[in-house]
SEDRENFI-30611 format. One line per 2 residues: for each residue x, y, z of C-alpha. Coordinates in steps of 0.2 Angstrom, whole numbers, plus 5000, padded with zeros to 4 digits. Example, Ala and Ser with C-alpha at 12.3 -4.5 7.8 and 13.67 -1.06 7.14 Angstrom:
// SEDRENFI-30611
5062/4978/5039  5068/4995/5036 .
This chain:
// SEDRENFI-30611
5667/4351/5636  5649/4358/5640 .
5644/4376/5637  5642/4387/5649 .
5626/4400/5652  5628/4419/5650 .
5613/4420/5656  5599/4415/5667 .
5585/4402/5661  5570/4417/5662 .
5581/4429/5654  5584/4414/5639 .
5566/4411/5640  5559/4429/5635 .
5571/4430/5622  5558/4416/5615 .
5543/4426/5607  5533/4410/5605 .
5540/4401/5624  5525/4392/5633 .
5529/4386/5652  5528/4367/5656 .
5534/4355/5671  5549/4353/5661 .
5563/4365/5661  5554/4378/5669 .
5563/4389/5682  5560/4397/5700 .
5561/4417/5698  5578/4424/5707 .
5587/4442/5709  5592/4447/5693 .
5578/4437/5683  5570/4447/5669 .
5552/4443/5668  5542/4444/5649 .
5521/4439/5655  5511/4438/5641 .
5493/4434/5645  5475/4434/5638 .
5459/4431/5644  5441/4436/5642 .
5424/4436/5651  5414/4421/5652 .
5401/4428/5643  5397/4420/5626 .
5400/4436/5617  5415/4442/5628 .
5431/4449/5617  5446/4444/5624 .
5461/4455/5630  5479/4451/5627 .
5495/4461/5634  5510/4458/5636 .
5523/4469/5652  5541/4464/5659 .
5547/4466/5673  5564/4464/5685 .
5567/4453/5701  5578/4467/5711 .
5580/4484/5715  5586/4494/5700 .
5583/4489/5680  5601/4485/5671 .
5606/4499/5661  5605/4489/5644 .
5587/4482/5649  5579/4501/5651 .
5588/4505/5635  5579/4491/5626 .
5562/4495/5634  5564/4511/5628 .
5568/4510/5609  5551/4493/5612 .
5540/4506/5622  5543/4519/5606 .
5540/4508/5593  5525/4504/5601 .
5519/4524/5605  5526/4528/5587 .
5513/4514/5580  5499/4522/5589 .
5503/4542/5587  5502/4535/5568 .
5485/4529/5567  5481/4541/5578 .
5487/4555/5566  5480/4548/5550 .
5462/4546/5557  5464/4566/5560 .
5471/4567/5542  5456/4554/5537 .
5471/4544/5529  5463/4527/5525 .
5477/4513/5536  5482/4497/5530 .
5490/4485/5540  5507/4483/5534 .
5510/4503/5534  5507/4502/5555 .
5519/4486/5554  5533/4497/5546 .
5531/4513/5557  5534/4504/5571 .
5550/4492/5563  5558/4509/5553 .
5559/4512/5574  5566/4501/5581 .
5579/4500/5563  5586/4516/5566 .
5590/4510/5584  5602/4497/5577 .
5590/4480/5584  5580/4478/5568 .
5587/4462/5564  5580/4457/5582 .
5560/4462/5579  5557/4445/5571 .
5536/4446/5571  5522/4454/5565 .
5516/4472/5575  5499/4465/5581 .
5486/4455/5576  5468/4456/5575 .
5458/4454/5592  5439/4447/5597 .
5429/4433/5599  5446/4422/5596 .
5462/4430/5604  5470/4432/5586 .
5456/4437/5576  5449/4434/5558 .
5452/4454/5555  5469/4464/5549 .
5484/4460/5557  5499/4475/5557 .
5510/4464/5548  5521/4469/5534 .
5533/4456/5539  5526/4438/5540 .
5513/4443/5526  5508/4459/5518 .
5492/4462/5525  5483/4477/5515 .
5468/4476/5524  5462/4493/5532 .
5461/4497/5548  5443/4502/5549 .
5432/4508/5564  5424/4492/5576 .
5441/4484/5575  5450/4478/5589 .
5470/4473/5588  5486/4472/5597 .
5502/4484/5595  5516/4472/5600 .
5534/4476/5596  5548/4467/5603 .
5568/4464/5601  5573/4447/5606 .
5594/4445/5610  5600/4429/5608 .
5607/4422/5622  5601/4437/5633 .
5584/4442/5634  5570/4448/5625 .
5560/4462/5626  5539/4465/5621 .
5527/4479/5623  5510/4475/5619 .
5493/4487/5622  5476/4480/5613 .
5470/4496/5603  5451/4496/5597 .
5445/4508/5581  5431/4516/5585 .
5421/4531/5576  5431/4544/5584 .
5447/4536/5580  5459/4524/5589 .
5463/4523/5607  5471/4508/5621 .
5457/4496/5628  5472/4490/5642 .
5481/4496/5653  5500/4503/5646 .
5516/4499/5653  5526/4512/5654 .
5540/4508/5665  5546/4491/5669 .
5540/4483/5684  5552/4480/5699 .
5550/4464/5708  5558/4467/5726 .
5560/4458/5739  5549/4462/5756 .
């Protein structure tokens, strides 16, 4: 007997935090596919930094109950990360990597999903898309390095459901001397793909 789906190929293949396209297996967007794009780039300059965010979006009219619930708990992780560096620049609280990593996984914990947030927060970001600079990662390594001004870095939390879909918000975030603040745009509200 062969298995059958639950769900769609694009849904399967966001639930894949590392899922690269290729000729192969890939699949022509429907109604009702949920849609993870993560994408980098950077000037052509020689010296150009690059960006790297990641949005989601859904091919119909209205976002399924369970997916806006799971955006919701990603998207607050993701603000909670920030409010905290935000908050202990004010406080002139010295930041190491792995403390950003944990605010932002106690989040999504006490949600029920943490089982499902299986990466680091973020990474370092500049002349390479993953820097040489601290990562926000308390869960692949430990990384005590602080978050100083002049460093650039993603925020990226995600939930992944097997055999349903998976979930990522991610804003690039840059230190500078007055404390931190998102270099990209934010995604605030999943994207609806409709038809014309």
């Amino acid at each position: 007997y062969g298995l059958q789906r639950r769900f769609r190929p694009a849904d399967e293949h966001s639930a894949d935090p590392h899922y690269e396209p290729a000729p192969e297996g890939s699949h022509i967007f429907q109604p009702g596919d949920w849609v993870l794009i993560d994408l980098w780039a950077k000037e052509r300059e020689e010296d150009a930094v690059y960006a790297d965010i990641t949005w989601v979006a859904y091919i119909g009219d209205r976002v399924p109950e369970r997916r806006q619930q799971i955006f919701d708990i990603v998207v607050g992780a993701r603000d909670a990360a920030l409010k905290y560096l935000e908050g202990s620049f004010r406080q002139g609280m010295a930041v190491q990597g792995w403390q950003v990593d944990a605010v932002a996984r106690q989040y999504i914990e006490e949600r029920g999903y943490g089982p499902y947030f299986t990466h680091r927060l973020g990474h370092s970001i500049s002349y390479e898309v993953h820097g040489e600079a601290v990562n926000l990662d308390g869960f692949e390594t430990h990384d005590t390095r602080r978050i100083i001004p002049g460093i650039g870095f993603s925020i990226e939390p995600g939930i992944y459901l097997p055999d349903e879909f998976g979930m990522r918000s991610e804003i690039d975030v840059y230190m500078s001397e007055s404390g931190p603040y998102a270099s990209s745009p934010v995604q605030r509200e999943v994207v609806l793909i409709r038809r014309s």
